[in-house]
Each structure stands twice: as structure tokens, then as C-alpha cells.
N, C-alpha and C positions, 0 to 999 in steps of 0.2 A: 504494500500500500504506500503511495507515493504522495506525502500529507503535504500540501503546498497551499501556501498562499491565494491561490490565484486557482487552482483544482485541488480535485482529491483523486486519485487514480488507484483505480485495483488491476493487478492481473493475475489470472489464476492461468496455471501449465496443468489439462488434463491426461496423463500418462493413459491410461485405454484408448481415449481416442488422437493422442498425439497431436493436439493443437492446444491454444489458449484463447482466452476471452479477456480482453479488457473494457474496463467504465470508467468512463472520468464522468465527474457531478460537479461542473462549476462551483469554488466556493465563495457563493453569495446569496441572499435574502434580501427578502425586503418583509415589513411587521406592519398589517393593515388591522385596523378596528376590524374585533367580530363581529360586526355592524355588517359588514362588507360581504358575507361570506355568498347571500343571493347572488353578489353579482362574480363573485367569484366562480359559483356554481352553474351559472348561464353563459357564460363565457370559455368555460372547461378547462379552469386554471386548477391543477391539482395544488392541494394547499394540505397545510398539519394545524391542527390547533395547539397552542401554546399550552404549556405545563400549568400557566393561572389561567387560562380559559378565557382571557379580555383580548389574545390576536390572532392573528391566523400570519402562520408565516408561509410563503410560496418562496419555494428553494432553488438553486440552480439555475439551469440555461431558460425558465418563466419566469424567476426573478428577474435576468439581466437584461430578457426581454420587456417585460412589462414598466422596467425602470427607464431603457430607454425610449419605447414609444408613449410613456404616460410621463413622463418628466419626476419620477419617484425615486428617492435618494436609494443608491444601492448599497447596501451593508454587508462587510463581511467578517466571519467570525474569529478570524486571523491576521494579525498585522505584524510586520515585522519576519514573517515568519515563525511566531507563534501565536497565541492563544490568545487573542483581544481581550486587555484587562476592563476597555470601555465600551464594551458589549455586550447590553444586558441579556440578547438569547445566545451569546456567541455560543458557551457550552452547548444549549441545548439543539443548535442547530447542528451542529459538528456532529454531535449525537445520530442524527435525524438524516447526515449529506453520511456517514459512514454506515449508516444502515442502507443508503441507496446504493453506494460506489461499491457492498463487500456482499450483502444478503447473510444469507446465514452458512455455518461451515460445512462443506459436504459432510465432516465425518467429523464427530464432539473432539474438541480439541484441537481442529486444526489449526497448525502453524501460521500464524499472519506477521508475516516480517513488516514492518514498518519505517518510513523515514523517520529523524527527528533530525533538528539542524544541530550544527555545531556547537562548540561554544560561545556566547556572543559577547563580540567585542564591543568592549567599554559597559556592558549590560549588564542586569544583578547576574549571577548565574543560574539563581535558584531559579527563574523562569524556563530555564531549557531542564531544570530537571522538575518541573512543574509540570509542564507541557508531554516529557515521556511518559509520567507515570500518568498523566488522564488520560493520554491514548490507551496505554496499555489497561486501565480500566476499564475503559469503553471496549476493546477489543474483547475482555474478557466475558463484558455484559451480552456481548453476540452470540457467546458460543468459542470465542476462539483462544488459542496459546498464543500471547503476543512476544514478540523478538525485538526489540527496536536495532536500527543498524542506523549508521550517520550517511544523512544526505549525499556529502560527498564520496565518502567509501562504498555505496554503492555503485557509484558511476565509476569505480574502479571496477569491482566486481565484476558488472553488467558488463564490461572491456575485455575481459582477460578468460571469458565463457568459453569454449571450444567450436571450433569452426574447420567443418574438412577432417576431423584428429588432427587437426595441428592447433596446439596449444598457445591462444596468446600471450601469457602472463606473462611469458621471459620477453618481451618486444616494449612491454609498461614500464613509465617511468615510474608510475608510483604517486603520481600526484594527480586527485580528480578535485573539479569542479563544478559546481553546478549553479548555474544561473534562475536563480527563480524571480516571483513578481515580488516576493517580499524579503530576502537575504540571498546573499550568498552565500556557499558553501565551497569550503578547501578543505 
């Protein structure tokens, strides 16, 4: 699971049938009065009701939609590349886009590796170990054994896979990067 700023990305590798499946779920909302929900319902905006029952939040690529043809600010639950402190649904949507992006685990317990970012610079630290341990709670509440791996060391990983039986890891230099919409990672 590839937890970003800007998406949230799953992929699963089915070994019987020798392919995989990927989901990205845009990561963003937008929190309309439950007032709204009529016209949400005539329009065929899928939506979740809020944990206090006062909004209706529509998540992902009909949030981004709906904020830029209705002119509605679009919010997202992660800044910086972590966990938005000044977002009152951030939790619960992150909640809500990781139920979309992962479903539930084929078999109890399966492994869901996860991004987390590095250490950040000039920042408390205790956010980035904030940040791990809610995923990996949230992971847990699905059904799944959460792993975190760093941002950038996976893009080493992902590099150095085998292609042909010929092995690339002895061609790496050892140093990955990754470019996201909210940090970078080294």
C-alpha cells in the first residue's frame, strides 16, 4: 500500500492466476451538511456519513470532481506527507479511502506492506512514528498483518526485482527517491 499525499495505492500479486490488480483512491474529500444528502442521492454521488452523523463526506476522484465543477474547497487528510493535524475527518476518512484502495484480506492475516515516509526534517519526529503506528492500526482493523517499509527503500526494492533471471540488485547504487505531492523521500 502506497500511502501518499496526493493517492493511496494498493497492489495485490495473485500467484494462481499470475497477475495483479491495482486501486489508487485519490486522497481527498470534501464534508457537506447532512442537509445535502437528497441531493446527493439524485445526482448518484456515492457518499459515507460521518462518525457524528451532522456530514456526509464524498471521497476520492467525486470529491475532486465535485470541488472543481461546484467551486467547493477540497480537503485532504494528509499534509506534508503525513496525517493532517488540522483535519477534523482526516482520521476518519483515511479510515474510509483504505477501506476503498485495500477491501478486505483474501486470507485472515494477510501481509499488507505499507509506505511510511522518512524521517522529517527539521519536524517533531514523533509524527512519523504517529503516522506508522495509525496505519498499522487501521491495517489491523481490516483484517490484515501490517509491515511498514520506508517510502524511499521501497523504490529500491521495487528496482532491484528480477527481470529475465538476471538479477538487478548488483547494477543499484543504493540510493532511492521518491517524489511525492507532499514530501520527499531519500
Amino acid at each position: 500500500v502506497d500511502i501518499g499525499t496526493a493517492n493511496i495505492a494498493s497492489a495485490r500479486w495473485d500467484i494462481q492466476h499470475g497477475d495483479n490488480s491495482v486501486l489508487n483512491v485519490r486522497d481527498c474529500f470534501i464534508a457537506l451538511p447532512a442537509e445535502e444528502e437528497s441531493n446527493l442521492n439524485m445526482s448518484g454521488v456515492p457518499y459515507y456519513r460521518s462518525d457524528d452523523g451532522e456530514h456526509l463526506l464524498v471521497i476520492g476522484a467525486e470529491a475532486f470532481e465535485m470541488a472543481a465543477t461546484h467551486g467547493i474547497q477540497l480537503r485532504r487528510p494528509l499534509a506534508n506527507g503525513f496525517i493532517s493535524e488540522q483535519e477534523d475527518f482526516g482520521q476518519e476518512v483515511v479510515r474510509l479511502i483504505l477501506k476503498l484502495a485495500l477491501g478486505g484480506p483474501a486470507t485472515k492475516g494477510e501481509l499488507a506492506v505499507y509506505s511510511i515516509p522518512g524521517a522529517p526534517y527539521k519536524m517533531d519526529p514523533t509524527q512519523a512514528l504517529f503516522h506508522t503506528r495509525f496505519f498499522a492500526d487501521r491495517l489491523r482493523e481490516l483484517g490484515y498483518t501490517p509491515q511498514p517499509i520506508n517510502e524511499a527503500m521501497a523504490v529500491v526494492y521495487r528496482e532491484s526485482h528480477q527481470t529475465d533471471g538476471v538479477s538487478k540488485a548488483t547494477a543499484l547504487s543504493g540510493l532511492g527517491i521518491s517524489f511525492g505531492a507532499g514530501m520527499i523521500n531519500v
